[in-house]
Rosetta silent file (secondary structure, phi, psi, omega in degrees, C-alpha in Angstrom):
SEQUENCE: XXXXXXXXXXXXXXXXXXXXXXXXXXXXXXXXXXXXXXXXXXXXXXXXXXXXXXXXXXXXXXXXXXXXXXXXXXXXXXXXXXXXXXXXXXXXXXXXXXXXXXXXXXXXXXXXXXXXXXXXXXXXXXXXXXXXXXXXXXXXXXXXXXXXXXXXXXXXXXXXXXXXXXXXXXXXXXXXXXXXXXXXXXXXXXXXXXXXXXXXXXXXXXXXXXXX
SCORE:     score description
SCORE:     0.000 S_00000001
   1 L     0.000  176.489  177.637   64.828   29.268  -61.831 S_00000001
   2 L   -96.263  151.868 -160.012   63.540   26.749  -59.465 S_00000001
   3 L   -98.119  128.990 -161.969   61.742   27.806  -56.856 S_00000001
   4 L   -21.392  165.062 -170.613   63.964   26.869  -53.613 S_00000001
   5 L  -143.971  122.866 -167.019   62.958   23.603  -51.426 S_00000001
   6 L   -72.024  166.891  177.444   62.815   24.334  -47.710 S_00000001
   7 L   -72.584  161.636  179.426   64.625   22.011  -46.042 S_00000001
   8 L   -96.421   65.974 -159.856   62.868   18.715  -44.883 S_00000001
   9 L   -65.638  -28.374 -142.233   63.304   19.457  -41.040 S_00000001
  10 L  -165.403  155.984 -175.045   60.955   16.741  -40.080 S_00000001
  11 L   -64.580  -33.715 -152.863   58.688   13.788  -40.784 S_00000001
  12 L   -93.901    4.464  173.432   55.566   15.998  -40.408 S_00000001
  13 L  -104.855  -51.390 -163.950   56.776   18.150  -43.389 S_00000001
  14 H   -79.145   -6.423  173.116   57.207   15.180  -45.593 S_00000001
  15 H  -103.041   -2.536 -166.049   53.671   14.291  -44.621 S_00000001
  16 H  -108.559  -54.551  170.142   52.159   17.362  -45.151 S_00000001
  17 H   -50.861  -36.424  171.413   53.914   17.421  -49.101 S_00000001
  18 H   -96.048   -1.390  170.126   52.261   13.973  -49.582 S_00000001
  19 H   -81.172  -42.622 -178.027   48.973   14.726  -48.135 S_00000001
  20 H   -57.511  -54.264  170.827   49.153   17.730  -50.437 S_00000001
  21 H   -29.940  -76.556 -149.656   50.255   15.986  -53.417 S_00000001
  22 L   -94.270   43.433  140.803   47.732   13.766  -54.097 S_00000001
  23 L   -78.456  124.386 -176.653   44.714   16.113  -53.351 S_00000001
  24 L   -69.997  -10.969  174.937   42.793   15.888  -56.677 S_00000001
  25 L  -169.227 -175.622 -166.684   41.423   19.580  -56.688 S_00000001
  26 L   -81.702   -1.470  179.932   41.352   22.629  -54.171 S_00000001
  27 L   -81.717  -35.281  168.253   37.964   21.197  -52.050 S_00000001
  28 H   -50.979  -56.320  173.507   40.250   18.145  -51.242 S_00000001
  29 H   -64.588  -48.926  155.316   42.984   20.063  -50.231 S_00000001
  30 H  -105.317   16.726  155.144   41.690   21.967  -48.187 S_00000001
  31 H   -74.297  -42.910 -179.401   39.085   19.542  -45.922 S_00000001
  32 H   -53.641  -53.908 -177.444   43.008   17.770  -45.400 S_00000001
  33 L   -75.224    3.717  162.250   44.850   21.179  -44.676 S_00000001
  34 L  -109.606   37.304 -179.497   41.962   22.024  -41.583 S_00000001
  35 L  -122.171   -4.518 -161.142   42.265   18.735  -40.067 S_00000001
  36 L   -74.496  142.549 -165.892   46.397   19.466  -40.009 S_00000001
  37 L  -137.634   14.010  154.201   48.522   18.724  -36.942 S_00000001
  38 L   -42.318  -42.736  146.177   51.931   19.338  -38.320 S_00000001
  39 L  -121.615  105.546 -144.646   52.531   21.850  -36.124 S_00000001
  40 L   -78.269 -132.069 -140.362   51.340   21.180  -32.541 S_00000001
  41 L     3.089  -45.363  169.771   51.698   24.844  -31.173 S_00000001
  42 H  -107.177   20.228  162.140   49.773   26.617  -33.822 S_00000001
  43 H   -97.820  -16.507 -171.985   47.073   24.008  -33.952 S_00000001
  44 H   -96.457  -23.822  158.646   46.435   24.377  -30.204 S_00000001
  45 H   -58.598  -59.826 -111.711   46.246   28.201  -30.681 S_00000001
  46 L  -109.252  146.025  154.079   44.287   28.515  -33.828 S_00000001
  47 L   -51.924  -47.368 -171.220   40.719   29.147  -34.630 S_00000001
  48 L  -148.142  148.154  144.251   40.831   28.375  -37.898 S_00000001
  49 L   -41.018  115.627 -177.871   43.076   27.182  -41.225 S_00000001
  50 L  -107.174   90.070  178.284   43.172   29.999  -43.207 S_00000001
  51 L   -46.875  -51.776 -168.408   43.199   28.387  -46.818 S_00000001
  52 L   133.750  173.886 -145.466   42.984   31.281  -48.686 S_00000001
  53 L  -118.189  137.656  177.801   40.713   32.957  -50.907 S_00000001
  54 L  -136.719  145.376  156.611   39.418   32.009  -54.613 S_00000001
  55 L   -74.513  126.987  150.531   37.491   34.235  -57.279 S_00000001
  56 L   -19.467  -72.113 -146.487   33.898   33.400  -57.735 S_00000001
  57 L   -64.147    3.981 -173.920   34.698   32.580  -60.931 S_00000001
  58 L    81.165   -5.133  158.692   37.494   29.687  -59.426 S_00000001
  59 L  -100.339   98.578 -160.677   40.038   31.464  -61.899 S_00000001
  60 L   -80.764  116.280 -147.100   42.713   33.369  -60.782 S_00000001
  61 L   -88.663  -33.746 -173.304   44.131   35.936  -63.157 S_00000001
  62 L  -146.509  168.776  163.812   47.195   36.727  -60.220 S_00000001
  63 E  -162.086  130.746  174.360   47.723   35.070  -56.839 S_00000001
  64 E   -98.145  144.099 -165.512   48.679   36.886  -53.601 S_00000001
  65 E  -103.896  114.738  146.758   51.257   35.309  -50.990 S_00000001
  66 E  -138.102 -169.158 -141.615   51.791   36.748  -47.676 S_00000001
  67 E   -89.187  -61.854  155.106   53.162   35.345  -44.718 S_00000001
  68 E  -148.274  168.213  149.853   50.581   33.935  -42.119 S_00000001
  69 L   -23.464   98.240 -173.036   47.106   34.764  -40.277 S_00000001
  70 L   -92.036 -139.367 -174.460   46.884   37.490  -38.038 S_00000001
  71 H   -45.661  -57.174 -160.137   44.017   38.119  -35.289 S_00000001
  72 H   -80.288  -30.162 -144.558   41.120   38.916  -37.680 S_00000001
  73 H   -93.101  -42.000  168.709   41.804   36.421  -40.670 S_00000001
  74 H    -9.784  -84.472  160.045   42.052   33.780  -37.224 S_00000001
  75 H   -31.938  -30.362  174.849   38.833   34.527  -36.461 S_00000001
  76 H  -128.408    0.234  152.889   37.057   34.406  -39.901 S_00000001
  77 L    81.360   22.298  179.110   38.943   31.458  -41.602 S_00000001
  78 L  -150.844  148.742  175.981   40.057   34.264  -44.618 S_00000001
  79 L   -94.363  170.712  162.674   43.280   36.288  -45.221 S_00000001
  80 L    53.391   55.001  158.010   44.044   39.272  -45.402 S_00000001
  81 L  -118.594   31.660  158.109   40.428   40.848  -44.173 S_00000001
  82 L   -89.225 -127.158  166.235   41.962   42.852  -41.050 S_00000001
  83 L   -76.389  -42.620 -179.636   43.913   46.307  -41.429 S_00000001
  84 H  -100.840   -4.820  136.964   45.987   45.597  -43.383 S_00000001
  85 H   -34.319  -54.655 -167.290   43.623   43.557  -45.793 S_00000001
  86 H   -83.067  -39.130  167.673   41.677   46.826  -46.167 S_00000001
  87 H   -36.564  -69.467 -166.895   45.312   48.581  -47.213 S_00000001
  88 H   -45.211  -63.178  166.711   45.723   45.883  -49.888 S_00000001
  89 H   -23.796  -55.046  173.555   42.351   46.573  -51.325 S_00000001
  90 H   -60.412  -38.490  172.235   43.241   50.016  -51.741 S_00000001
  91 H   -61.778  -83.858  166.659   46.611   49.698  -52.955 S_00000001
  92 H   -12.704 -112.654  -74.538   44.918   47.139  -55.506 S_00000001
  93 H  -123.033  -69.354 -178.792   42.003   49.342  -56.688 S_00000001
  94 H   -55.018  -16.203  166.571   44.815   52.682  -57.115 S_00000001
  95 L   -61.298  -35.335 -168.043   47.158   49.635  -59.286 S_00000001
  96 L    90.730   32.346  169.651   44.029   49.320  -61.530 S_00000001
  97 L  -107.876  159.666  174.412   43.686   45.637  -59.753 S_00000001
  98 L  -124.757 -168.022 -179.725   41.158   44.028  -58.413 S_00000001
  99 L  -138.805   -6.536  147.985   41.330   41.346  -55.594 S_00000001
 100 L   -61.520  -28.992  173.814   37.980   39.738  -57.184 S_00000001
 101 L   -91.937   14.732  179.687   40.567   38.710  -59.554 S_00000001
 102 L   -99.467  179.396 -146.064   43.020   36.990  -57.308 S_00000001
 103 L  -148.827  168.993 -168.066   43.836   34.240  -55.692 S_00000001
 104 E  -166.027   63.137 -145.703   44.602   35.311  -51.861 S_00000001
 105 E  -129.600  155.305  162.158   46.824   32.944  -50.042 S_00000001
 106 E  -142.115  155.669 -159.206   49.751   32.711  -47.232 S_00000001
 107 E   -36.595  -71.010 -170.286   52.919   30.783  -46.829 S_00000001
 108 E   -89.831  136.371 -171.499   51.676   29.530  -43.317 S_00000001
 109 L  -126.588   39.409  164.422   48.026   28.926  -42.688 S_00000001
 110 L  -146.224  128.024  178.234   47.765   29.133  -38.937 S_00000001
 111 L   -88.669  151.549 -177.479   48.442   32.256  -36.948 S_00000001
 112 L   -73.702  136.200  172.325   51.320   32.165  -35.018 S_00000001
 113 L   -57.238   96.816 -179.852   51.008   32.858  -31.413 S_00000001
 114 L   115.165   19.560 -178.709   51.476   37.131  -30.738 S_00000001
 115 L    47.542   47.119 -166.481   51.262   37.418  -34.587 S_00000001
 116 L  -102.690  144.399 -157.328   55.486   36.394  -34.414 S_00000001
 117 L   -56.541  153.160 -169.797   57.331   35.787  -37.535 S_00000001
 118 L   -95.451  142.068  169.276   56.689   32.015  -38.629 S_00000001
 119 L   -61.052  137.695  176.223   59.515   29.580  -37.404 S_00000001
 120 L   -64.895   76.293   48.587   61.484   27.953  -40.728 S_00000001
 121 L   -11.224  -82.740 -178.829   59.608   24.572  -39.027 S_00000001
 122 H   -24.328  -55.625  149.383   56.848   26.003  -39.623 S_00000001
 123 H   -36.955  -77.983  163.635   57.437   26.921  -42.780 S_00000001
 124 H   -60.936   -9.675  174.593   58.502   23.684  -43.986 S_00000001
 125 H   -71.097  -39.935 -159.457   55.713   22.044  -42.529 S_00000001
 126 H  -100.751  -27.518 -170.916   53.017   24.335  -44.425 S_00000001
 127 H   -68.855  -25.036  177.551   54.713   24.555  -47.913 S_00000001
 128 H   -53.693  -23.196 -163.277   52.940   21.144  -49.112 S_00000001
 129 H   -98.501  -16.363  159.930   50.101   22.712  -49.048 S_00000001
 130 H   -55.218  -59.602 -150.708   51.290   26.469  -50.853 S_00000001
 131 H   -66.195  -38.630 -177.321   53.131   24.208  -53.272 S_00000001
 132 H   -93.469   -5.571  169.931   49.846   22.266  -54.165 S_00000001
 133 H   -81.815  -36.906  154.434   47.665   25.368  -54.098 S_00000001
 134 H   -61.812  -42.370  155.187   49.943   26.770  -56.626 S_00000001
 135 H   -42.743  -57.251 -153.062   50.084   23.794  -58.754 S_00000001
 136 H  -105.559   -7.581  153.698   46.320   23.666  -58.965 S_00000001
 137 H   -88.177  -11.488 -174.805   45.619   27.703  -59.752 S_00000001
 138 L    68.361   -5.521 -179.661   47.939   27.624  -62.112 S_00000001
 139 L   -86.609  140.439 -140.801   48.543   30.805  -62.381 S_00000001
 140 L   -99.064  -21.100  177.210   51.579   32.386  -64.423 S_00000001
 141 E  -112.561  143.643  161.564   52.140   36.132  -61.798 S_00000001
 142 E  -127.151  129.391 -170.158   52.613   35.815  -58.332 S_00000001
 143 E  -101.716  118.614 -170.170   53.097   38.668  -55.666 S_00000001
 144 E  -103.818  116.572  169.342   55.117   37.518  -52.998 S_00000001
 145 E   -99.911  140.831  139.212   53.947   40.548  -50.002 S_00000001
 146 L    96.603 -161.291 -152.548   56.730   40.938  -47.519 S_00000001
 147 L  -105.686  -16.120 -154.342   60.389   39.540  -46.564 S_00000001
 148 L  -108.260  -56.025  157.256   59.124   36.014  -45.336 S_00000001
 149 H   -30.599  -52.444  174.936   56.983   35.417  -48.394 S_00000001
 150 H   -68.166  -28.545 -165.952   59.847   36.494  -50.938 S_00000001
 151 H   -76.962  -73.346  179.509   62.468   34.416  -48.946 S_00000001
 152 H     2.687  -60.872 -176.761   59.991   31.332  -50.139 S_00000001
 153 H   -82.889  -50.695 -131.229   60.074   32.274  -53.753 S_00000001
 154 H  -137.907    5.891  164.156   63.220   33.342  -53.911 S_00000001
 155 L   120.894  152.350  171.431   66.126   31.855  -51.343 S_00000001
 156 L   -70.744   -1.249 -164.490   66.417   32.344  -47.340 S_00000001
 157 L  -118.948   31.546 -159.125   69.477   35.050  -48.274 S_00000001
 158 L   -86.448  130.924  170.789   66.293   37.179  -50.416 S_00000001
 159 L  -108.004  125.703 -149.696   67.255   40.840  -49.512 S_00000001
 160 H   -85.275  -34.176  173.046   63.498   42.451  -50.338 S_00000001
 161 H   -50.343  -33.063 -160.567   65.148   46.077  -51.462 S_00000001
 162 H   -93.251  -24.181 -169.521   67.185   44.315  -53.848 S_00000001
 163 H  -112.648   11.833  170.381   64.777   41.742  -55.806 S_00000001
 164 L   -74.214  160.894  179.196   61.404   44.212  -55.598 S_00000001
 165 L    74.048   62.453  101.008   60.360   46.155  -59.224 S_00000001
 166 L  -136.558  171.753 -176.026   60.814   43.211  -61.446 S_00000001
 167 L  -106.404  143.337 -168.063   59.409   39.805  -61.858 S_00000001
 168 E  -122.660  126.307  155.671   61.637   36.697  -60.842 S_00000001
 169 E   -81.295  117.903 -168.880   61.121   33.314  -62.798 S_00000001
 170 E  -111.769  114.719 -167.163   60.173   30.913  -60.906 S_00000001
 171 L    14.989   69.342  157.614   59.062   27.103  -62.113 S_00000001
 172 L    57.257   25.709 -175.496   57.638   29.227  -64.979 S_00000001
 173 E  -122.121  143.559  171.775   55.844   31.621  -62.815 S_00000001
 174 E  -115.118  111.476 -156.218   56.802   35.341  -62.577 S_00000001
 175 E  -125.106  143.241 -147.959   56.614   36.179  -59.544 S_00000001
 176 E  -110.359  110.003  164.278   56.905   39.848  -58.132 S_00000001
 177 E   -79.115  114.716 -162.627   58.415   40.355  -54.464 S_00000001
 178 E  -135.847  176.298  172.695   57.022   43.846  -52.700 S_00000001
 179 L   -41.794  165.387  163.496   56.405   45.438  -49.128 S_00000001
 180 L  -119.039  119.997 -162.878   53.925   43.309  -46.894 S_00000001
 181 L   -61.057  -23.593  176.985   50.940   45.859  -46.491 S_00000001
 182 H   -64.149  -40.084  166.112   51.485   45.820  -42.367 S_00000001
 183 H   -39.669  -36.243 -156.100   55.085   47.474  -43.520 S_00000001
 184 H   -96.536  -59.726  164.293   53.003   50.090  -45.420 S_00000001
 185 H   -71.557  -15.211 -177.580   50.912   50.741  -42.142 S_00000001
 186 H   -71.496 -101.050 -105.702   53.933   50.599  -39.635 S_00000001
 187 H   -84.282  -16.348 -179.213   55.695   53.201  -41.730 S_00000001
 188 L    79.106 -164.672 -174.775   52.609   55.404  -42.590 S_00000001
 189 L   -52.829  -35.976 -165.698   50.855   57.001  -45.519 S_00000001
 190 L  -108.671   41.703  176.131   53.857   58.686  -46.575 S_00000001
 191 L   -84.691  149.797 -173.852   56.463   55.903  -46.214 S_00000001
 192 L   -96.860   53.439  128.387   58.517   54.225  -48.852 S_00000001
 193 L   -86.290  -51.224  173.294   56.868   50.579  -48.101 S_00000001
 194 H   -51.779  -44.765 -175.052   53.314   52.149  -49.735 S_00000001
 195 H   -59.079  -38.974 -160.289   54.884   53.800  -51.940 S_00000001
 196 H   -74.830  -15.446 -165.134   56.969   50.978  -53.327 S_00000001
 197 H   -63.966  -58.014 -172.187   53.829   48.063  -52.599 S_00000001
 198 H   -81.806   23.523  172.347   51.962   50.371  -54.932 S_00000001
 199 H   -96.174  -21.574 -178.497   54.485   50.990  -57.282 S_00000001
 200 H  -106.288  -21.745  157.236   54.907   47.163  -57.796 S_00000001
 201 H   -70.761  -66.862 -160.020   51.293   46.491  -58.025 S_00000001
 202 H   -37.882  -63.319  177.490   51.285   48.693  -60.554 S_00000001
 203 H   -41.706  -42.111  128.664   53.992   47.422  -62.434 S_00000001
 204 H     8.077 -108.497  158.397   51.950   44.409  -61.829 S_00000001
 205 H    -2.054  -68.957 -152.942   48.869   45.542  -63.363 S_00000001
 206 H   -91.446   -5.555  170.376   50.866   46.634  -66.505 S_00000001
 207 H   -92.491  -36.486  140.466   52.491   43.128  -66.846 S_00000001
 208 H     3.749  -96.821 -170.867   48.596   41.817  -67.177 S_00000001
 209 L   -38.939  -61.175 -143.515   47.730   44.072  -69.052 S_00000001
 210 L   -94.207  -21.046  172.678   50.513   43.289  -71.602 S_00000001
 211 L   -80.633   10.174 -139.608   49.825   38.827  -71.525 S_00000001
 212 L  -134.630    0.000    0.000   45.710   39.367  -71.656 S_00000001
C-alpha cells in the first residue's frame, strides 16, 4: 500500500516537502533540515536537529523510526543514545542485529518540550524530511518503534497490538511496527513491550536473513 500522506496543515509543511525534495544526497539534506524553522516552538527549545544516524559504510541494510528526540539525543545531535538507546542496542544484539547496520532515524527531529507526544503539526511539518531520508537510503525493511511512528507508516487509526509480528507493504518497503523501547523500560524487564520489541526484531533479523 501507499504509505499515508499527513495532511498539509500548513504552508511550512509544504515548504519543508520541497526543501526536502530537491536535496541531491543526505549531506544536503541535512545542512537544510538544521537551519529548519517550521516549527517555531521546538526550534526555540532545541539544541540540536537530530538527523539521524548512518552506517560507516553509508549503507543501510534496515532503518529504524522512532518518534522524536528526547533529553540526551537533544544534547548530542544523535538518536536514540539515552536509556532507552542503550535498551535498543541490547534488544538488537539478543535479535542477532546490529545497529552498525542501520539506519537510525525519527519521525520528528526536534525534541518536543517535556519529552510530550509530537503534535500532528508537527508531524506534518517534519515528514519532508523522513520522506526524503527514506527515499535516499533506500532501504527495502523498516521498523517503525512505537504507536506514533507506526501511525506514520501505517494510518492515524494504526492500533500497535493489532499490526505488530508481520511486515506491512509500504511504497515497496516492508516495514515492521513494534513497542518503542521507552514502553519496554516503563513496563520493566519482564513486560510484554520487551518481550514483543524483541520478538519482532527477531522476526526481523530472520526476514534479512532470508533476502541476503
Amino acid at each position: 500500500m501507499a504509505a499515508p500522506r499527513p495532511p498539509r496543515l500548513d504552508a511550512a509543511a509544504d515548504e519543508v516537502a520541497r526543501t526536502a525534495a530537491a536535496a541531491p544526497d543526505w549531506a544536503a539534506l541535512a545542512t537544510a533540515a538544521r537551519g529548519c524553522l517550521a516549527c517555531p516552538e521546538l526550534a526555540a527549545a532545541r539544541q540540536h536537529v537530530v538527523i539521524g544516524d548512518l552506517p560507516r559504510s553509508g549503507r543501510a541494510r534496515f532503518v529504524l523510526v522512532g518518534e522524536a528526540p528526547g533529553a540526551t539525543e537533544d544534547e548530542t545531535g544523535r538518536p536514540f543514545v539515552g536509556k532507552s538507546g542503550a535498551l535498543l542496542d541490547q534488544l538488537l544484539a539478543e535479535a542477532g542485529l546490529s545497529r552498525t547496520e542501520a539506519a537510525v532515524l525519527n519521525i520528528v527531529k526536534c525534541r518536543p518540550p517535556g519529552n510530550r507526544t509530537p503534535k500532528a503539526p508537527e508531524v506534518a511539518r517534519c515528514s519532508g524530511w523522513l520522506r526524503r531520508q527514506l527515499e535516499l537510503l533506500d532501504t527495502p525493511v523498516v521498523v517503525a518503534l512505537g504507536l506514533s511512528s507506526a501511525k506514520w507508516f501505517l494510518g492515524p487509526r494504526t492500533v500497535l497490538g493489532a499490526v505488530r509480528g508481520r511486515p506491512h507493504d509500504v511504497d515497496g518497503r516492508a516495514v515492521w511496527a513494534t513497542y518503542h523501547p521507552s514502553a519496554a523500560i516503563r513496563f520493566g524487564p519482564n513486560g510484554a513491550p520487551r518481550a514483543g520489541l524483541l520478538a519482532d526484531l527477531t522476526a526481523v533479523a530472520g526476514s534479512l536473513e532470508e533476502v541476503a
